[in-house]
C-alpha positions, 0 to 999 in steps of 0.5 A: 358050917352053918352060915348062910342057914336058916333055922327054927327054933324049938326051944326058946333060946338066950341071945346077946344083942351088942347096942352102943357096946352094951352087951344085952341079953335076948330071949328068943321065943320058941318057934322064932325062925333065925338065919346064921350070918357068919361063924365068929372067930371064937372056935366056932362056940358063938354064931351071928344070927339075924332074928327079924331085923335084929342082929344077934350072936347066940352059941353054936350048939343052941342052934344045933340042939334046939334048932331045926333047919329049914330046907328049901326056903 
């Protein structure tokens, strides 16, 4: 389980930010420090992620393989 989590990344990693319905996509640089907001209802392949102020849903094993979480923050 990775809600609640935060994590940097090391490796640049594509997102999708949803604005008025539109689906966009989203790079998000290497070294960008992301925290999950909650696991989608989709087998756990996409979670929420909160980027600054930006609220986007990247896939799960992005996090996992390009991600580092941070301890004690």
């Amino acid at each position: 389980m990775l809600t609640g989590k935060r994590f940097r990344l090391n490796q640049r990693t594509l997102a999708v930010e949803v604005l008025d319905g539109v689906r966009n996509a989203i790079t998000i640089p290497s070294g960008a420090i992301i925290e999950v907001l909650r696991e989608c209802t989709d087998g756990e392949q996409t979670v929420d992620v909160l980027w600054g102020s930006r609220s986007l849903e990247v896939f799960t094993c992005n996090v996992r393989m390009r991600g580092e979480m941070i301890v004690g923050q």
